[in-house]
C-alpha positions as CSV (number, residue, x, y, z in Angstrom):
1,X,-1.0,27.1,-10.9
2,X,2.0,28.2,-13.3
3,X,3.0,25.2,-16.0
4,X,6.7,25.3,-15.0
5,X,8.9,25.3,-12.1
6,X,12.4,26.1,-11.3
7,X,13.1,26.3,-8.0
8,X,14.8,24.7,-4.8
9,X,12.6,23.4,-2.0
10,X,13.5,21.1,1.0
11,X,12.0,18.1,0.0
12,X,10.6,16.3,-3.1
13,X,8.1,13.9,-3.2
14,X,7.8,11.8,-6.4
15,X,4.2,10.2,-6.2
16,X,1.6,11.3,-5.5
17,X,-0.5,8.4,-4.3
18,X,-1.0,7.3,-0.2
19,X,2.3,7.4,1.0
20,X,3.7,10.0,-1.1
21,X,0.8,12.6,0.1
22,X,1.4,11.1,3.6
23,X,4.9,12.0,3.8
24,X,4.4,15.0,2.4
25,X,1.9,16.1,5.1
26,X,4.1,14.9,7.5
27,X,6.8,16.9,6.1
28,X,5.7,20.0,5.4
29,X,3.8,20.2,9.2
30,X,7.9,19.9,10.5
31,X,8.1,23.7,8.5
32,X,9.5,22.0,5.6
33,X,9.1,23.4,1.9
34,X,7.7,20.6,0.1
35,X,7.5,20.0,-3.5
36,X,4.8,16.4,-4.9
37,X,5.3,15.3,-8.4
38,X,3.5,13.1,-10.7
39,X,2.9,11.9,-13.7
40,X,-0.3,11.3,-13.5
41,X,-3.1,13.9,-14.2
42,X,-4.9,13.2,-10.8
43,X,-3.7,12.8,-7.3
44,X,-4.6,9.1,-5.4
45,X,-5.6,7.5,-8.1
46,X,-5.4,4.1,-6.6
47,X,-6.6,5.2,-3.3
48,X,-10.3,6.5,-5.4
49,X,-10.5,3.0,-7.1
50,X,-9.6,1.2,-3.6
51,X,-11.8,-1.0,-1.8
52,X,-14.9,-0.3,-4.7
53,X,-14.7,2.8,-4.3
54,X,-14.9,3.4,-0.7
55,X,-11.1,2.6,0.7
56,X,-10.2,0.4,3.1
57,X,-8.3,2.4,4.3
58,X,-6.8,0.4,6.9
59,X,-6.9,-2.8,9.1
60,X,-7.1,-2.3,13.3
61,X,-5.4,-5.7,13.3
62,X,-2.4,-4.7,11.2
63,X,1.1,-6.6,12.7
64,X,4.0,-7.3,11.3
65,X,2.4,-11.2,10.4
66,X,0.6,-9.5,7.7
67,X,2.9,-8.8,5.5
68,X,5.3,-10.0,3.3
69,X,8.7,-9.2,2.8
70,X,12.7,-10.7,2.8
71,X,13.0,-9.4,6.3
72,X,10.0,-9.5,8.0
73,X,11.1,-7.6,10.7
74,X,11.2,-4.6,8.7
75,X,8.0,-3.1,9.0
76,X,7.4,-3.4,13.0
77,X,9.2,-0.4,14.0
78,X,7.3,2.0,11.1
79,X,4.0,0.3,12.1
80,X,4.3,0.8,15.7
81,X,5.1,4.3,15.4
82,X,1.9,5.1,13.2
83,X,-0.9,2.5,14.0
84,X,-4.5,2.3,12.7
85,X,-5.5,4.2,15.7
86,X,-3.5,7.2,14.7
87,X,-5.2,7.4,11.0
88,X,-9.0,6.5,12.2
89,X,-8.5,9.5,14.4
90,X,-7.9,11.7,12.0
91,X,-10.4,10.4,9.6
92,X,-12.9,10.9,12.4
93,X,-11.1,14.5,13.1
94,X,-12.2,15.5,9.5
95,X,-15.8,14.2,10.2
96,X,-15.7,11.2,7.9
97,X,-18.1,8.0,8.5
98,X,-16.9,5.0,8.3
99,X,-17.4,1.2,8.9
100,X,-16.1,-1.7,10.1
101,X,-17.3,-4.2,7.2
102,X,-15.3,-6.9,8.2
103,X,-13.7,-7.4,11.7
104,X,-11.1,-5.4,11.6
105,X,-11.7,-3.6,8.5
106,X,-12.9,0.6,8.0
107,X,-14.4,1.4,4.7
108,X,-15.7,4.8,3.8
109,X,-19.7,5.1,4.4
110,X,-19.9,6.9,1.5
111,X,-17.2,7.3,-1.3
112,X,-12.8,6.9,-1.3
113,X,-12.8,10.9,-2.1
114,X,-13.2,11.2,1.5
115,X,-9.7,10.0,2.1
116,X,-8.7,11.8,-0.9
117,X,-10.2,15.0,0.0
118,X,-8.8,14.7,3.4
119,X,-4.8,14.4,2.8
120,X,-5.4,16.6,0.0
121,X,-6.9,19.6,2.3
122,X,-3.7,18.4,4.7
123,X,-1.2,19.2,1.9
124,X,-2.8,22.5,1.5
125,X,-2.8,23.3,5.2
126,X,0.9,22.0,5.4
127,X,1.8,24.3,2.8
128,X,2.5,21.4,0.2
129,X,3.2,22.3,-3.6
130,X,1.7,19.2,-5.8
131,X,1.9,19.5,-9.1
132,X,0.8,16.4,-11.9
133,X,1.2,15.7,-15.3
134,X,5.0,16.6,-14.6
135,X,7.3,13.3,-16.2
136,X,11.1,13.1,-14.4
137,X,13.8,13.0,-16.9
138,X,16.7,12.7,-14.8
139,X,17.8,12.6,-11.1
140,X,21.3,13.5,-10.1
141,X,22.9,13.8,-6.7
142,X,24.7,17.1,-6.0
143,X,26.7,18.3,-3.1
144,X,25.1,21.3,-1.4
145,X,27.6,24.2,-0.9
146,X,28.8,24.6,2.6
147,X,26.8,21.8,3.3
148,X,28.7,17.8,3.9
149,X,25.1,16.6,2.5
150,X,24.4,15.8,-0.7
151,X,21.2,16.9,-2.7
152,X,19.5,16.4,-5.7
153,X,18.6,17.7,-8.8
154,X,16.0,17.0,-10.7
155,X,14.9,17.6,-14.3
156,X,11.5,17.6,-15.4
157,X,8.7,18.0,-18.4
158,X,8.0,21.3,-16.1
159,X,11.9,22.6,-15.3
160,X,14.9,21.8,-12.9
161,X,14.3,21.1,-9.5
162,X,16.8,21.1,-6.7
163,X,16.3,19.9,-3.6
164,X,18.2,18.4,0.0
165,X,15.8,15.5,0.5
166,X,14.6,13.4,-1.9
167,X,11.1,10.2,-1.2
168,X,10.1,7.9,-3.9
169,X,7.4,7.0,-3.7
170,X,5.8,5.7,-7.0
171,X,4.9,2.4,-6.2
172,X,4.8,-0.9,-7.5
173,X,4.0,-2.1,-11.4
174,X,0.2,-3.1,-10.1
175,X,-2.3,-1.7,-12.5
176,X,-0.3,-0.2,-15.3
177,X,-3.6,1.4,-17.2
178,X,-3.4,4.0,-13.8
179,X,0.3,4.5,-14.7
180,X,2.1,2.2,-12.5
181,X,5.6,1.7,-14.1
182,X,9.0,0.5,-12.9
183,X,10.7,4.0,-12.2
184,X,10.9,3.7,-8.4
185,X,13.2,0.6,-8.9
186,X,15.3,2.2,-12.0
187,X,16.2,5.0,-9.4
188,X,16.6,2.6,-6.7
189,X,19.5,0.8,-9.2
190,X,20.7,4.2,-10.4
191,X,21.8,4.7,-6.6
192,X,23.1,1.5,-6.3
193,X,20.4,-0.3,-3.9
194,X,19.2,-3.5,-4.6
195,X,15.5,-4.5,-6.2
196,X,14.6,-7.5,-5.4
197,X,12.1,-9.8,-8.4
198,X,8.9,-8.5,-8.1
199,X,5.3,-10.3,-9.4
200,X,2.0,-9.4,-9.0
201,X,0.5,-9.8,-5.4
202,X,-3.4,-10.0,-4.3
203,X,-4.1,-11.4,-8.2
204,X,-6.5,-13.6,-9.2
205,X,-6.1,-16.8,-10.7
206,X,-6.7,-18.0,-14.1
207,X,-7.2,-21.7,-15.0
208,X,-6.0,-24.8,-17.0
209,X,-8.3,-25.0,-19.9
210,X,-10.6,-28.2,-18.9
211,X,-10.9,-26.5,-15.8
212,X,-11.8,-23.4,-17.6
213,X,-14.8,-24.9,-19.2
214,X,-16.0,-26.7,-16.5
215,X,-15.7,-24.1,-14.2
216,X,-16.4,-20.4,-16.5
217,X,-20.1,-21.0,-16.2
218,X,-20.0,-20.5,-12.8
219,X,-18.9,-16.8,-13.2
220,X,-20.2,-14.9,-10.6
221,X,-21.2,-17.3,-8.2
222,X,-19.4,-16.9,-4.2
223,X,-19.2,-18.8,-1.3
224,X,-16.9,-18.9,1.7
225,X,-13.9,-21.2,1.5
226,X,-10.9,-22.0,3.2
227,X,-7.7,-22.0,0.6
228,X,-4.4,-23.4,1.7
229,X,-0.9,-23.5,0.6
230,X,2.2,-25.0,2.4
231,X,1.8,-23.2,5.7
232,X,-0.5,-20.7,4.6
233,X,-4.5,-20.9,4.7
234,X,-7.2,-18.0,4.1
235,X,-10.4,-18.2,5.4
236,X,-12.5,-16.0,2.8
237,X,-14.8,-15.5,0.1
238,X,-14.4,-17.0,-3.4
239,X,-15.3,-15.6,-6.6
240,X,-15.8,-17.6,-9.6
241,X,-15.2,-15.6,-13.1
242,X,-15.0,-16.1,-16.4
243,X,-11.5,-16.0,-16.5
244,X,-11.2,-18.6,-13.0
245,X,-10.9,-17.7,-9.7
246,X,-11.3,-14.4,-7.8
247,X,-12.1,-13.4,-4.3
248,X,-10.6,-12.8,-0.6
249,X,-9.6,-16.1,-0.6
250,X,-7.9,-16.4,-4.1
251,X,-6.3,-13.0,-3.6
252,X,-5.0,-13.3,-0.2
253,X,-3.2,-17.0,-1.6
254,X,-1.9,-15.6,-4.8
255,X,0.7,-13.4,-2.7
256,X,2.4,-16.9,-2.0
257,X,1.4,-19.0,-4.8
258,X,4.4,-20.3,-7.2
259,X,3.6,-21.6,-11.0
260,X,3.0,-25.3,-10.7
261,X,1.4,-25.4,-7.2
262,X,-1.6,-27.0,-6.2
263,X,-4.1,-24.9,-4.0
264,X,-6.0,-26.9,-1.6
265,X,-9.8,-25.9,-1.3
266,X,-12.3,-26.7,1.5
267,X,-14.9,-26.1,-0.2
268,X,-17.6,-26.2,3.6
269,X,-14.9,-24.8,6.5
270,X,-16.2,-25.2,9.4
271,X,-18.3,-28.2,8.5
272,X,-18.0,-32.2,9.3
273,X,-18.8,-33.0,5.9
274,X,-18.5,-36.9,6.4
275,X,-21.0,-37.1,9.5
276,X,-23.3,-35.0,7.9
277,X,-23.7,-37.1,4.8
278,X,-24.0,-40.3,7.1
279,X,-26.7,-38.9,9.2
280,X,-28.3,-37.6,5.6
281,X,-27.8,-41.6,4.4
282,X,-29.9,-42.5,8.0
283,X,-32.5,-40.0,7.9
284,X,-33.2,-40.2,4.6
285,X,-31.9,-42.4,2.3
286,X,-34.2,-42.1,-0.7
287,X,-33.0,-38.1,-1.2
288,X,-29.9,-37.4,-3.4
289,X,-26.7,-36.7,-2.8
290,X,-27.5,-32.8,-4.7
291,X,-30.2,-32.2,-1.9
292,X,-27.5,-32.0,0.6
293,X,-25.5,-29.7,-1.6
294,X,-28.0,-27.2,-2.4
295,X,-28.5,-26.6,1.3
296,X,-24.7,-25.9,1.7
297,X,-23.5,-24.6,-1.3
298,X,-24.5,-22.0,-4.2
299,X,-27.2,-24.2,-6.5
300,X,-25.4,-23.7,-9.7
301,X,-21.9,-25.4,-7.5
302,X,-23.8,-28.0,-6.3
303,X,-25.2,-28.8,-9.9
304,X,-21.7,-28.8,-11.3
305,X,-20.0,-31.1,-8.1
306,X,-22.8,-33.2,-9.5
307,X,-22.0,-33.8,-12.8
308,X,-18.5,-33.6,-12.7
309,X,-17.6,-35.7,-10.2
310,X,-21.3,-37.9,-11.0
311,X,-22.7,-37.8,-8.3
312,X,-26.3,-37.8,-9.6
313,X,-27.3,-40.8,-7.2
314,X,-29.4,-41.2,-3.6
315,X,-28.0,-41.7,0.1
316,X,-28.9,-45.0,-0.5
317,X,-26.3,-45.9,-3.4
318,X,-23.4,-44.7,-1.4
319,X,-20.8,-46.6,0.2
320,X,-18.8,-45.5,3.0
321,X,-16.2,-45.5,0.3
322,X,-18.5,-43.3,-1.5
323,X,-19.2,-40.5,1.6
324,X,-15.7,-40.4,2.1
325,X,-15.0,-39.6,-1.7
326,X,-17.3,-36.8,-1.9
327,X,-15.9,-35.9,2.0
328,X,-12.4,-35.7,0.1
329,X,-13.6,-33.6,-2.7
330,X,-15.5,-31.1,-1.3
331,X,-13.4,-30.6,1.5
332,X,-9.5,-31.0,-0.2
333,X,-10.2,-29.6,-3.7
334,X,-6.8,-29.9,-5.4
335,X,-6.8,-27.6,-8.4
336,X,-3.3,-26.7,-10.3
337,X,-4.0,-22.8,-11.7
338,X,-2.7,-22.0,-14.9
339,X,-1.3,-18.6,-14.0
340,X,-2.5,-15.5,-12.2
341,X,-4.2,-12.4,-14.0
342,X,-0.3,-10.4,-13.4
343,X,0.2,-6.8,-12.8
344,X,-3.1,-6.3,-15.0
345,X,-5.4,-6.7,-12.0
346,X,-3.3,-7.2,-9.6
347,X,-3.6,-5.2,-6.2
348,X,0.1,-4.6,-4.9
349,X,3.7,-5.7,-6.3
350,X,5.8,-8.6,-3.9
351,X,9.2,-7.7,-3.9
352,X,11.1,-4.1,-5.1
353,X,13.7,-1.5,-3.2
354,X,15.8,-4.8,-0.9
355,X,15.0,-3.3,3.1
356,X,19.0,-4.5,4.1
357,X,19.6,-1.1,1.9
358,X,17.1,0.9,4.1
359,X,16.4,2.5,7.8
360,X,13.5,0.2,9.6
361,X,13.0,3.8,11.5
362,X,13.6,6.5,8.8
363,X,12.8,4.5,5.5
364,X,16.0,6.2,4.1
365,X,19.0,4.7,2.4
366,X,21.5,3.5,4.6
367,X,24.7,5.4,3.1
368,X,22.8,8.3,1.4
369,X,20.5,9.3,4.4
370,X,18.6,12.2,2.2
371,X,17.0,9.5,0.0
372,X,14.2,7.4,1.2
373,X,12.2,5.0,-0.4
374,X,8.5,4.2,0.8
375,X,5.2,2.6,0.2
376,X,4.7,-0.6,-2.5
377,X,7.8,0.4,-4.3
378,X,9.9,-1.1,-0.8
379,X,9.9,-4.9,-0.5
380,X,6.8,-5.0,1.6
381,X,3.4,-6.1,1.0
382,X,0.4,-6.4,3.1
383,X,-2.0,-9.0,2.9
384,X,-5.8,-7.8,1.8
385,X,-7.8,-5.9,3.8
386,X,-6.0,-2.7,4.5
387,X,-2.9,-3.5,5.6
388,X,-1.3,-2.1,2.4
389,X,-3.0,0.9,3.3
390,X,-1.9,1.3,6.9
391,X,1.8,0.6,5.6
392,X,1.8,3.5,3.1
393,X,0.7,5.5,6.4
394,X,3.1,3.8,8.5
395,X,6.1,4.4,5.8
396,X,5.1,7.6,4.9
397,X,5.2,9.0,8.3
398,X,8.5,8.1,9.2
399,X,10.2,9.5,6.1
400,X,7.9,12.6,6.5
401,X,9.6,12.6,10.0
402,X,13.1,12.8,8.3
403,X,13.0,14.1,5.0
């Protein structure tokens, strides 16, 4: 592979990460030439770290109610036109095993390259030019001679590009040590679209500092837990850490979380808390309140529900007052974070490129249909579990389609 390049393809590609490599496949399979820049020094960076290292690569439950965006309506038509089905074929096409770990969700058996690997050997098959470690220094729009389109031209750290079609597709500021950065949006301005305020999405949360010491010994320690927020609730994991609170459940709630919120915890789902501790207060009335604990929570939670809220006392001691206190706390935990862990951690960017300036079908921009915008750098953003995933796939098709 030659260090520079000067030439004039059919399309451009800027990102090389899930939907960029997507649309690019996509693309250059229609007999287009096809040219994927990045800064970056490896392809799919995110997609390697994804899931611990063995992508979930998508969600068979993905609908438009799982993600988030100023028009929610966005999404449904790219989503219908490439499902989960159509990318779980194709994994299984290039002989990859995978799992459903939880309903709904395919990991890798084995390792993320897979997925890698596969749209990589894709590009080569669809004739797709990627070339990395290559920085954009401008973009310009030209007009094409004999042609009422207008193109691009591009310069770069590795020469001038021109081409007819241009997909951005560098996603969101999530993760800035893997190179995330804001370019995606300062082209989306520099054409005149809109970018809506972005914040970090699937974060997890840091706490006030009396919580913080209370609560940081517990680092390490899960158990399932329904979180709620206004209209929103999570069934899911939690996660203590030494920084707060981590997890499925923390993650999935941070997406909607405001500063100044309370989250609302049930810390036993599923569980009639207050009849339990009244039969435990008739059967046996001489145990403590921490016995019932440790058979329903993590040993080292129960310890700490104990002495924080002081509960070091038998069945016996307790009032119905009492029962319904300890009802209240463990199942309406109402704790006010101090912030999330930002763009450091976090796993996608809310917010970005506004839709109203986009094609639902194409992805491209309304009054310049030769640039498209797609993946997390577009305002929408899927809830954990794949769905970000399948809506690279989904966006990156219908560009591919167009471009």
């Amino acid at each position: 592979m030659v260090d520079s390049i000067n030439k004039v393809v059919d399309v451009v590609v800027i990102g090389a990460g899930a939907a960029g490599l997507m649309c690019a496949i996509t693309a250059g399979y229609r007999g287009r030439r096809v040219l994927v820049l990045d800064h970056a020094n490896k392809p799919g960076k995110k997609i390697l770290m994804s899931g611990g290292g063995r992508c979930n690569f998508t969600h068979l439950h993905s609908t438009p109610a799982n993600y988030l965006s100023a028009n929610p309506h966005f999404c449904i038509s790219a989503l219908k036109r490439y499902t989960p089905y159509h990318f779980t074929e194709w994994v299984e096409r290039h002989g990859i095993e995978y799992h459903e770990k939880t309903p709904g969700q395919l990991f890798c058996t084995e390792s993320s390259k897979a997925i890698l690997n596969m749209l990589l050997t894709e590009c080569e098959w669809a004739g797709v030019d990627i070339r990395l470690k290559c920085s954009i220094e401008s973009v310009q729009a030209i007009h094409a001679k004999q042609s009422a389109r207008t193109g691009f031209k591009l310069s770069t750290s590795m020469g001038v590009v021109q081409c007819e079609s241009l997909v951005i597709a560098s996603g969101g500021l999530s993760i800035p040590t893997m190179g995330a950065s804001p370019f995606g949006y300062k082209i989306a301005e520099q054409f005149g679209l809109n970018v809506l305020p972005t914040r970090a999405g699937l974060a997890p949360f840091t706490l006030q500092p009396d919580d913080l010491a209370r609560l940081s010994p517990l680092s390490g320690v899960s158990c399932p837990v329904e979180v709620k927020l206004n209209c929103h609730a999570f069934k899911e994991p939690m996660l203590f850490t030494h920084r707060g609170l981590s997890g499925p459940a923390m993650l999935q709630i941070s997406s909607f979380w405001l500063p100044g919120q309370n989250l609302h915890i049930d810390l036993l789902p599923d569980t009639d808390v207050l009849a339990e501790l009244k039969e435990w207060r008739q059967q046996s009335p001489n145990k403590r309140v921490e016995s019932y604990l440790t058979t329903k929570l993590p040993k080292r939670l129960a310890q700490t529900l104990v002495e924080w809220h002081q509960w070091d006392i038998t069945f016996q001691q307790c009032s119905n007052q009492r029962l319904n206190e300890i009802t209240q706390a463990l199942k309406n935990w109402k704790i006010k974070p101090n912030g999330t862990e930002g763009y450091r951690t976090a796993e996608v960017t809310l917010g970005g490129v506004d839709t109203d300036c986009l094609s639902s079908k194409t992805m491209a921009v309304k009054d310049q249909p030769n640039l498209f915008f797609i993946g997390e750098v577009v305002d929408v953003t899927g809830h954990l579990g794949g769905h970000n995933f399948q809506w690279a796939w989904a966006s990156g098709f219908a560009a591919g389609n167009e471009a």
